[in-house]
C-alpha positions as CSV (number, residue, x, y, z in Angstrom):
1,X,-22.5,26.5,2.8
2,X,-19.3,24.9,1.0
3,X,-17.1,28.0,-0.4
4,X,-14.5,27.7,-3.9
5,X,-13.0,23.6,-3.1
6,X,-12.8,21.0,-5.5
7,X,-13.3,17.8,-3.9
8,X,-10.3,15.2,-4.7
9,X,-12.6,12.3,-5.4
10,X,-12.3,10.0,-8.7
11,X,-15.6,9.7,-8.9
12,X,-18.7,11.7,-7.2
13,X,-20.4,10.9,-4.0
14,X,-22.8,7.8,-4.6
15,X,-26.8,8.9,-4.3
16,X,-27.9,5.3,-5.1
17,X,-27.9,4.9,-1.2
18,X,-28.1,8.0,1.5
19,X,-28.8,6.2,5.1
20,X,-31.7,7.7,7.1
21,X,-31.8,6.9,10.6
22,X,-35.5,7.5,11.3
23,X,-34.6,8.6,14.9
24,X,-32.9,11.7,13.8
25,X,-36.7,13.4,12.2
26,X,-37.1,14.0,8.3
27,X,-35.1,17.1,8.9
28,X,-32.0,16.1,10.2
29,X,-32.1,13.5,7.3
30,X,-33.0,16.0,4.1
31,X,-29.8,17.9,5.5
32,X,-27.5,14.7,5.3
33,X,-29.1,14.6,1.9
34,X,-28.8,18.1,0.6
35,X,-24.7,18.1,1.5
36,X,-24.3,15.2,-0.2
37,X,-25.8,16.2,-2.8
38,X,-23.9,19.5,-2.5
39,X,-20.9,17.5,-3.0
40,X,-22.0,15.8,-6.0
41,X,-22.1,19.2,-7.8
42,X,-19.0,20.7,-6.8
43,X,-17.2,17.3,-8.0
44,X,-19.1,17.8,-11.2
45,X,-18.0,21.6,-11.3
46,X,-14.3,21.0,-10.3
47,X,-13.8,17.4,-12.4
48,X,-9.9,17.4,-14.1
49,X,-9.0,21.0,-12.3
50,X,-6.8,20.0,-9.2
51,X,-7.3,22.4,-6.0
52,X,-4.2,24.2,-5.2
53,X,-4.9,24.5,-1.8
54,X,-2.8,21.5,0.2
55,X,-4.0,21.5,3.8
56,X,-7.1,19.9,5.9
57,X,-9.1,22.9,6.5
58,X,-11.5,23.4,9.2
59,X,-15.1,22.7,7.9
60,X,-13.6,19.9,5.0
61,X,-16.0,17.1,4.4
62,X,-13.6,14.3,4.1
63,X,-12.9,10.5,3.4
64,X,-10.1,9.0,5.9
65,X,-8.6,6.4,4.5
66,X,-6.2,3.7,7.0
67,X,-2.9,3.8,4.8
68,X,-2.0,0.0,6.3
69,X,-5.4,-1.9,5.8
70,X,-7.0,0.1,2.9
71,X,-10.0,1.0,4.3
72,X,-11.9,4.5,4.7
73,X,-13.6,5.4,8.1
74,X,-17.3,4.3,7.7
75,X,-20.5,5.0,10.4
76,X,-24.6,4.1,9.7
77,X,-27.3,3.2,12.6
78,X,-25.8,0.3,13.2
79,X,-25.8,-0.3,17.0
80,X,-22.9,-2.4,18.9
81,X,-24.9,-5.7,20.5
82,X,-21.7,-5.4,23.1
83,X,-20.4,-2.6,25.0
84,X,-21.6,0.9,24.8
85,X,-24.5,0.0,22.7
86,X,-23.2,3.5,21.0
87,X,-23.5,3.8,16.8
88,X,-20.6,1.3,14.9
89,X,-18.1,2.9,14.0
90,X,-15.9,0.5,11.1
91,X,-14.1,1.0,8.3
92,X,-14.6,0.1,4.4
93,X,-12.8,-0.7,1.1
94,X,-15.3,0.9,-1.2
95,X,-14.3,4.4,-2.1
96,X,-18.2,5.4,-3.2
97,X,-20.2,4.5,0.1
98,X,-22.1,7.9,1.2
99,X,-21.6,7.2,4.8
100,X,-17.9,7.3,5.1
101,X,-17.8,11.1,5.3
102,X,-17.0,13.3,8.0
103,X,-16.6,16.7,8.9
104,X,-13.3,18.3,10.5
105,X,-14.5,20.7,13.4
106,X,-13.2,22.4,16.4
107,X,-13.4,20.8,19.9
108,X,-16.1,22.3,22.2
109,X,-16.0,26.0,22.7
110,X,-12.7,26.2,20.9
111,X,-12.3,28.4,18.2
112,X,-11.7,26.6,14.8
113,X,-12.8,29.5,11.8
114,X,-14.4,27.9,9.0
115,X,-11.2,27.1,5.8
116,X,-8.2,27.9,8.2
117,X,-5.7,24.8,8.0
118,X,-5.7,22.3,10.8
119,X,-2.3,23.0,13.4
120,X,-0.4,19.4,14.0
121,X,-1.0,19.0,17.2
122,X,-4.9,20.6,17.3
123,X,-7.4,19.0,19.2
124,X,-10.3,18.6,17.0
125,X,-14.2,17.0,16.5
126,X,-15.0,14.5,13.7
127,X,-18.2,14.5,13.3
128,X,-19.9,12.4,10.8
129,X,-21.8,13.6,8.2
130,X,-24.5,11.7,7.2
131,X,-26.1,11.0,11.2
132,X,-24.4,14.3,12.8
133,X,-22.9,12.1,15.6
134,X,-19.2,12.4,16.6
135,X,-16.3,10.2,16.5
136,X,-16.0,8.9,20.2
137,X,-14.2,6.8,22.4
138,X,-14.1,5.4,25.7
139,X,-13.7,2.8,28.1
140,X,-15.5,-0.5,26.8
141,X,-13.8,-2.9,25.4
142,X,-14.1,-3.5,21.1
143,X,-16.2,-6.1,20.3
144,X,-13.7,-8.4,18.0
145,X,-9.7,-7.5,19.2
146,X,-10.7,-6.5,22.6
147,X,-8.7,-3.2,22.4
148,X,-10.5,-0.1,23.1
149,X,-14.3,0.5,21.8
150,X,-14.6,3.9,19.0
151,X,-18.0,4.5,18.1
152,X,-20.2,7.7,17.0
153,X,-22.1,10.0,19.9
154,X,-24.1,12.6,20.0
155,X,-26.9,14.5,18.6
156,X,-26.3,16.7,15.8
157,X,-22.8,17.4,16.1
158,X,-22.9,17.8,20.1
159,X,-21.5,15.1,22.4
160,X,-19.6,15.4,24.8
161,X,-15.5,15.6,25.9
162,X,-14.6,12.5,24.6
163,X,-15.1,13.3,21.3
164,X,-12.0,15.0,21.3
165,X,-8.7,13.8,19.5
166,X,-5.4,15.6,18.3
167,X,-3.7,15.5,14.7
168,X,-0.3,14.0,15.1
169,X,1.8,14.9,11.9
170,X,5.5,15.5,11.2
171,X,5.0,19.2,10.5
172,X,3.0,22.3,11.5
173,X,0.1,21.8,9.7
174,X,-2.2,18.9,8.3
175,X,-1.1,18.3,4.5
176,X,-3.7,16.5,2.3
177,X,-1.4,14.0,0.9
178,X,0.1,13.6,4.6
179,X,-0.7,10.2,6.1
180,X,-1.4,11.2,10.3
181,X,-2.5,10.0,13.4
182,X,-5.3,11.1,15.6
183,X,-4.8,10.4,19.4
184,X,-7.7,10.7,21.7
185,X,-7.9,13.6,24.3
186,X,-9.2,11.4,27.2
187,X,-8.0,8.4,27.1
188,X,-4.5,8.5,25.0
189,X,-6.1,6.1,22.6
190,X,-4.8,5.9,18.8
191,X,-7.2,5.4,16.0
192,X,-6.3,2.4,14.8
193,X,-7.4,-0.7,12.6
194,X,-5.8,-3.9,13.1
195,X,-7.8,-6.0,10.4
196,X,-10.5,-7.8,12.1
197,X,-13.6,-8.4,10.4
198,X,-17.6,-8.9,11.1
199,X,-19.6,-10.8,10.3
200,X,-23.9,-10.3,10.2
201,X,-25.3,-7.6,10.1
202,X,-21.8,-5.7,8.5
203,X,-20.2,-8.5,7.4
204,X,-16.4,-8.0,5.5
205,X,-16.4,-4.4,7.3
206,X,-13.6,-4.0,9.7
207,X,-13.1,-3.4,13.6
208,X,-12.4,0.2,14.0
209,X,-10.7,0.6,18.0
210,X,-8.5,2.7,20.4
211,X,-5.0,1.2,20.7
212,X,-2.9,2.5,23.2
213,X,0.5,2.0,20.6
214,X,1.5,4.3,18.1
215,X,2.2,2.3,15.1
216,X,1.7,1.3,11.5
217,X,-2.1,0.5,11.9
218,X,-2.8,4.2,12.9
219,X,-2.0,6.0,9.8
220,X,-5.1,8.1,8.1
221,X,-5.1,10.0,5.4
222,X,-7.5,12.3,4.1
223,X,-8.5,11.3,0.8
224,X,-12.1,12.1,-1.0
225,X,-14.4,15.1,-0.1
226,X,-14.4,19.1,-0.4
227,X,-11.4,20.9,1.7
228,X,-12.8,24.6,2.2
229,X,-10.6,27.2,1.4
230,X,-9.7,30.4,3.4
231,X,-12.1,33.1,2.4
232,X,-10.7,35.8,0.6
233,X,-13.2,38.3,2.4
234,X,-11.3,40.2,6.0
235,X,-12.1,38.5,8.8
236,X,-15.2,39.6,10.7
237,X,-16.0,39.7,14.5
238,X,-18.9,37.4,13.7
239,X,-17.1,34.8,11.8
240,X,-18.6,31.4,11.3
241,X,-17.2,28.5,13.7
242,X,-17.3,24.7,13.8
């Protein structure tokens, strides 16, 4: 499971409210449960001791937060009415909601071993944590600003190639405090948010689309969760990927 890292939170993951998409089975759910709950203790164990470790690890469970509009990278089983008719994919100001998490992985078949920092420039899943579908985009349009449709895909963890994107940053490797872009694989498309918001049924959440710009509304940075460190162990030929 999660090895020595202290998540950066101010406060520990929310258990008031854990989604459960009753499509996924009881046992999909009880393990979205069980990591956050993982995560609530390792808050509890590592509260007022900083992590020295200051890279985005593969295997981190983190928050993204959009430096320009203040809000963290949010998915539930929430279906778009428009479009693919894939999972919603927004974003949200409140810091403590249990579905904004995600998980940094490797792209399919890549090799991405479990507490190794994240290369700028490394095509990698993000897969979210809570309904094990990845963060996705493609050709539809977005239902409010009419740029380019994100949503989440997949069945526990597995999608498809256009789940892909690539870590822009300034230097070699993805800092924590680092504010970064992610550009899509397939289509050249930039995370971005540009501040629209919905209404019923996810009202004040914001449109989160592809934009093919790089600019100020496509700054993330990682921000709450647990950043796994490198083991200290020597490598093994049967070392755990993501």
């Amino acid at each position: 499971m999660f090895e020595s890292a202290c998540p950066r939170a101010s406060h520990p993951l929310a258990l008031g409210y854990v989604h459960i998409d009753t499509n996924m089975g009881l046992i999909h759910a009880l393990r979205g449960f069980i990591k956050s709950l993982l995560v609530v203790l390792l808050w509890s164990k590592c509260q007022g001791r900083e992590s020295e470790f200051n890279y985005v690890t593969c295997g981190s469970l983190v928050k993204l937060l959009n430096t320009r509009h203040n809000v963290r990278l949010h998915s539930h089983d929430v279906k778009y009415g428009s479009g693919s008719g894939q999972q919603s994919v927004t974003g949200v100001e409140s810091a403590d909601d249990a579905n904004s998490y995600w998980r940094i992985r490797g792209k399919p078949n890549g090799t991405c071993q479990r507490g190794v920092p994240i290369q700028c420039g490394q095509a990698i899943r993000i897969t979210h944590m809570t309904t094990g579908r990845n963060l996705h985009t493609h050709h539809f349009s977005s239902p409010l600003s009419n740029n380019q449709e994100v949503s989440a895909f997949g069945e526990n963890g597995e999608g498809d190639d256009l789940d892909v994107w690539k870590v822009q940053c300034d230097g070699s490797i993805w800092e924590r405090d680092e504010a970064v872009r992610f550009k899509h694989v397939g289509t050249d498309a930039f995370l971005t948010v540009t501040g629209e918001q919905y209404g019923h049924p996810i009202r004040g959440q914001r449109e989160v689309h592809g934009m093919g710009t790089a600019n100020q509304n496509n700054y993330w940075k990682a921000m709450e969760g647990v950043f796994i460190q490198p083991s200290q162990e020597p490598l093994r030929h049967n070392h755990e990927e993501f």
